[in-house]
N, C-alpha and C positions, 0 to 999 in steps of 0.2 A: 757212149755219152758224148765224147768231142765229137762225133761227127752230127749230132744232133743239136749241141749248142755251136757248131758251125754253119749249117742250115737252117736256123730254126725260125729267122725271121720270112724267109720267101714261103716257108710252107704254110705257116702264122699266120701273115696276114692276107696269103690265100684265101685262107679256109674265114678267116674273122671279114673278109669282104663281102664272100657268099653270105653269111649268117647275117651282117650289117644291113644286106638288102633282102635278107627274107624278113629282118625285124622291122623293118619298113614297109614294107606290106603287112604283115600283120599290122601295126599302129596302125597305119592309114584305113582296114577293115574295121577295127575297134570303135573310129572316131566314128566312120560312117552306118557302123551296125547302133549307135550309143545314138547318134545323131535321128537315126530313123523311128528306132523306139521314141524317141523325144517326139517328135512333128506328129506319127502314129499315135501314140497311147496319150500324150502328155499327161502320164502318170509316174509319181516319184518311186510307185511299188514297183513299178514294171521295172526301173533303172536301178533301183536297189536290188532286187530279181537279179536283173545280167549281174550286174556285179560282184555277188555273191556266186554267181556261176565262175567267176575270176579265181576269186577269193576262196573257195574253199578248198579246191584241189590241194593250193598251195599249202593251206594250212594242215589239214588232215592227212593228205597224201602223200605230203614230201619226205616222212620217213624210211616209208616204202619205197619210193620211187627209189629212193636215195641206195639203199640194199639194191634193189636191182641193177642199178649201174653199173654197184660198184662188183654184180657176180654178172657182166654179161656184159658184151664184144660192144664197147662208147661209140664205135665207129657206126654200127650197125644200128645204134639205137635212135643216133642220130639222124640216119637215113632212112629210118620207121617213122620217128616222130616227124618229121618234115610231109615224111608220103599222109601220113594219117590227115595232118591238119590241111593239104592239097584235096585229098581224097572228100572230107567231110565239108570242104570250104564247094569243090566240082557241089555235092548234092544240093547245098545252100545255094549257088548260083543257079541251076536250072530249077528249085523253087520257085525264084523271084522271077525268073525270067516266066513261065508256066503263072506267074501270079497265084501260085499257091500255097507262097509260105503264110507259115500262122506264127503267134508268138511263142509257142513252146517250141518250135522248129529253133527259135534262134537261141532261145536258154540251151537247148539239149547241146547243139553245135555249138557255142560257147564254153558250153561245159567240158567237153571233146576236146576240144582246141586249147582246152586250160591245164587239162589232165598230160595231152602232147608236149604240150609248152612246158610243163613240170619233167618231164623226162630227156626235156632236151634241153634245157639250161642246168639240169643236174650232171646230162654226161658233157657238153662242150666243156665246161666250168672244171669237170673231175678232169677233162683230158689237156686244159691248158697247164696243168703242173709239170706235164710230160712230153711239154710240145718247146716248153718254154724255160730257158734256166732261170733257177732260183732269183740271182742279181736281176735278173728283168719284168717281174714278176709285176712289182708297183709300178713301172712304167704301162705294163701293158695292161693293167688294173685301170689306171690314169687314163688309157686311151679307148678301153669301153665305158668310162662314166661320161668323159667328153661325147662318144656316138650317141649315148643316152640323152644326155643333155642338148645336144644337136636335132636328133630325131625330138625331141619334143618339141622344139622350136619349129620346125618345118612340118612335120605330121599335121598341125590341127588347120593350116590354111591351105596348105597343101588337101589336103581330106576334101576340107571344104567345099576348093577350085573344084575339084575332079567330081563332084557330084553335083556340080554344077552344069555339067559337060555330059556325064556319065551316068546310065540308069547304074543301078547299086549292083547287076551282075556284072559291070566293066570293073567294077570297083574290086570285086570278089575276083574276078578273072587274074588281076593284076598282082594278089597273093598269091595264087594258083602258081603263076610264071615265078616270082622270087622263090616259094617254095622251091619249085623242079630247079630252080637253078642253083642254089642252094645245097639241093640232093645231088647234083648233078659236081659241085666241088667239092663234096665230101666224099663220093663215089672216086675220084680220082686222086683223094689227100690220102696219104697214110698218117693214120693214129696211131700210136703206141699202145700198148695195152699194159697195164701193172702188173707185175711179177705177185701172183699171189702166192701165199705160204705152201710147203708142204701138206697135201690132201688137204686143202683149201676145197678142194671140186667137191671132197664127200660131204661138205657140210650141206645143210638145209640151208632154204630162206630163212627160217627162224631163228637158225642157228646164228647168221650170218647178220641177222638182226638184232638182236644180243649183243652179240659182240659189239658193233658200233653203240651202245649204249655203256658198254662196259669199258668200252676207249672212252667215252666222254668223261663217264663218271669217274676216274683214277686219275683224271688230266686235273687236277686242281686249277690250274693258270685259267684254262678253256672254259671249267664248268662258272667261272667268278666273272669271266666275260662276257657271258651269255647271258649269265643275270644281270650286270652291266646292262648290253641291247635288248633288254627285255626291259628294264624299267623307264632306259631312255625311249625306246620305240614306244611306251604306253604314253608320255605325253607329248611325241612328236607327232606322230601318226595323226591324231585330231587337229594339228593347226592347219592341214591344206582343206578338209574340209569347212571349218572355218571361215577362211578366209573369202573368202564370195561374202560376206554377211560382214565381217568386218570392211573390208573397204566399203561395203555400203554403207553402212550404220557407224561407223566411228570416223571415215575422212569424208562423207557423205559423198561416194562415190558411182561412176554410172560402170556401162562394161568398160569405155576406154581406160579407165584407172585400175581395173580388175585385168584388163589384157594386157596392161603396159607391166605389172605388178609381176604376170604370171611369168610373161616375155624376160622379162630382166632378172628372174630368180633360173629359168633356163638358159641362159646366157650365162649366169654366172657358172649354172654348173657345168657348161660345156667350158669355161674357160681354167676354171675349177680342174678339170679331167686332165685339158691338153699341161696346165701345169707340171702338173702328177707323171704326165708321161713324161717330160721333156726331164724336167727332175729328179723323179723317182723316191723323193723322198729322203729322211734320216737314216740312217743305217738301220737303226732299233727303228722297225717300222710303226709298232704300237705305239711307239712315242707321237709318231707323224698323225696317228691316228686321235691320240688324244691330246693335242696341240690345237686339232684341229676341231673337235669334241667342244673346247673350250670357247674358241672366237666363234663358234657357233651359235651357242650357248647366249653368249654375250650379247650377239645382234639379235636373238631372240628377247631378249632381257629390250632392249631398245624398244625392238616392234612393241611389246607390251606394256611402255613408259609412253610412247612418240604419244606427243600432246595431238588432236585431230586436224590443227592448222597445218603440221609438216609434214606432210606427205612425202614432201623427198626425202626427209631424213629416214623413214620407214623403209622406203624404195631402195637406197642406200645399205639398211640393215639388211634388207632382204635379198637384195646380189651378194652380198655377203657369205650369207645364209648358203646363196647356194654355189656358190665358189668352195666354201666349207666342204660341205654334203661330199663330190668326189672324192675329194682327199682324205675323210674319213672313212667312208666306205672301202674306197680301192686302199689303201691303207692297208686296214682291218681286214678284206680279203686278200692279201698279199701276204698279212701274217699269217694267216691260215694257211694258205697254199702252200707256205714255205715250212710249216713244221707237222704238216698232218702227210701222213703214208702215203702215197699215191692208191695202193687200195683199199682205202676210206673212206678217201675225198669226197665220194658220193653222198656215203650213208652222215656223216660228220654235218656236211657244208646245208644236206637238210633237215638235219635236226635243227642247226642253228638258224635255219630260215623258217619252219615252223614254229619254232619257240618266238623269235621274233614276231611274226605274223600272227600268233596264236593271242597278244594282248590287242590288237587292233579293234577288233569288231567289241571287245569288252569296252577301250577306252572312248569308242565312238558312245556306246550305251551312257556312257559316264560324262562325257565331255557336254552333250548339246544340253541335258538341265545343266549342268552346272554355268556354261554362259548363260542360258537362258534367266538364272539367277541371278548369277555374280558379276556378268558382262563376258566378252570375249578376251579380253587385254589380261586378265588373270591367269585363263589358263596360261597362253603364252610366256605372260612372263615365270610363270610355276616350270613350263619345257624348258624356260632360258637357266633358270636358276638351277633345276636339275641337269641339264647336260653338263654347266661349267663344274657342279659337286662330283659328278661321275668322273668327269675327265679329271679332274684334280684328286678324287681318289684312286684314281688308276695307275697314278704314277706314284703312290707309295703300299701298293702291293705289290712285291717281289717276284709273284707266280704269274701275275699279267705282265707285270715289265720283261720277265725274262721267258714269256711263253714259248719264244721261240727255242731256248733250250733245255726249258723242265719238263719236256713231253718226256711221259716215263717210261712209253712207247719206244722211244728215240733207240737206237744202240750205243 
């Protein structure tokens, strides 16, 4: 253990380099696959289509995935899921190039690409607990919502340029290379692997699936927080689709007010992140999380008040917004990191990412009549007003404030 929290940041941010630029190739494919269905079909079914090729791996699958992780070599899985999304992105580009891809060509390989992506944000994520000590944990949380927030800023004109330059197999090609390169630093990183139980190995997948259900469900703190991000993600989740239609229709807005909007909400959360890194946060990291819950909340409350003449002051709310967003997030995965088993973290970190993700497509069903009724300023301020109640009740239950030491798990 000391010689691992004596090394741990050269090996760290090795390995989170290689990943940093294979997630940049992926974005940079997304914008340009997303882009081309658009000019192609310009149909909303076809883009609703990909998206749900996105979207349901995650939501359905992630339990599964999650159990698998957590019974099989992170290292390896990692180096699978990289080869796969290389491998099926190679067959995509000589399509295009051959001029024979068709539109189901890009759903199935989306879908592909989404299933990988699920297996390998589940094992890097399970292996940062064991790469990284606990005390640094929100820091280095802090410094991949900053790369998030970074790559969103640079991916969508970045994308752009290069398909400007580039038929769409240079574009493909250019995943292809951050992939292999990627595989090529985890090939030469050592991962730890978690100490699992005694005749751990006889158990089944189902068995082993079970069980992460049955660590959820006795975690009282975990199961009150998850319903927490289950009801705040049901009316967050709808304001970024939203908002293309609000700055139209409420500041009567064109794209520059829409780009500038988008711009400045990723900017906050890249500055958001580097914060969190440099930081690291309150000790009680849930607190930093729902601190942060609240002034979110709040500039949500604004956006859904701001009279149609002030656009800055929205613009304002909304860097806000996303300065928040890291600091809650990497937070809130920091407290998890720090109080869940190392051979869990798989099965654990995706259930709480499908319960999350599992109210989205519901509150989208729910959200467009309701603007279309009530206006769009409503829901908003309904997410502003429910996040700051969440966060404010979260600091007087006892089992989320002290999640980090009511796991009953714990020894």
């Amino acid at each position: 253990m000391e010689n691992r929290n004596k090394n741990w940041g050269a090996r760290f941010f090795t390995l989170w380099t290689g990943q940093a630029l294979s997630l940049l190739g992926s974005q940079l494919v997304q914008f340009a696959i997303i882009w081309y269905l658009t000019k192609t079909t310009n149909s909303a079914t076809t883009l609703a289509i990909a998206s749900m090729m996105g979207l349901l791996p995650q939501v359905l699958l992630s339990p599964f995935i999650g159990t698998w992780v957590d019974r099989g070599n992170r290292r390896s899985l990692l180096i699978a899921a990289d080869l796969t999304v290389a491998a099926f992105t190679v067959v995509l580009a000589i399509l295009f190039t051959l001029d024979l891809v068709q539109i189901w060509h890009i759903y199935f390989v989306l879908l592909i690409r989404a299933v990988a992506g699920g297996f390998h944000q589940s094992a890097f994520g399970a292996s940062v607990v064991l790469l990284v000590p606990k005390d640094q944990l929100a820091r280095v949380q802090g410094f991949n919502q900053a790369l998030y927030g970074g790559l969103s800023i640079i991916s969508a004109p970045l994308g752009a340029y290069l398909l400007s330059v580039l038929p769409m197999q240079g574009i493909l090609s250019i995943d292809i290379g951050t992939a292999l390169l990627a595989v090529s630093v985890v090939f030469v990183t050592q991962i730890p692997q978690p100490e699992r139980g005694k005749g751990a190995e006889e158990f089944t997948f189902w068995q082993d699936f079970a069980a992460g259900l049955r660590y959820i469900k006795a975690w009282r703190g975990l199961v009150i927080s998850i319903g927490l991000v289950m009801g705040i993600n049901f009316f967050t989740s709808a304001t970024e689709p939203l908002t293309p239609l609000f700055i139209t229709n409420h500041f009567d807005g064109d794209a520059g007010k829409l780009g500038l909007w988008l711009s400045l909400f990723s900017a906050g959360a890249l500055l958001g992140g580097a914060i969190l890194g440099v930081w690291g946060g309150f000790k009680r990291k849930i607190g930093t999380a729902l601190f942060g819950l609240i002034f979110m909340g709040l500039s949500l409350v604004v956006v859904g008040l701001v009279r149609s003449d002030m656009f800055w002051v929205g613009l304002v709310a909304n860097t806000t917004m996303g300065i928040c967003l890291p600091i809650i997030n990497g937070s809130f995965g920091a407290t998890l990191q720090t109080a869940i088993a190392p051979e869990m973290q798989g099965r654990v970190f995706a259930f709480v990412t499908s319960a999350a993700m599992l109210v989205s497509p519901i509150a989208l069903i729910i959200a467009g009549p309701f603007a279309d009724r009530f206006g769009i300023q409503p829901w908003f301020l309904i997410a502003g007003c429910t996040c700051v109640l969440m966060g404010i009740i979260g600091f007087f239950i006892p089992s989320v404030m002290n999640i980090e030491e009511s796991n009953p798990h714990s020894n």
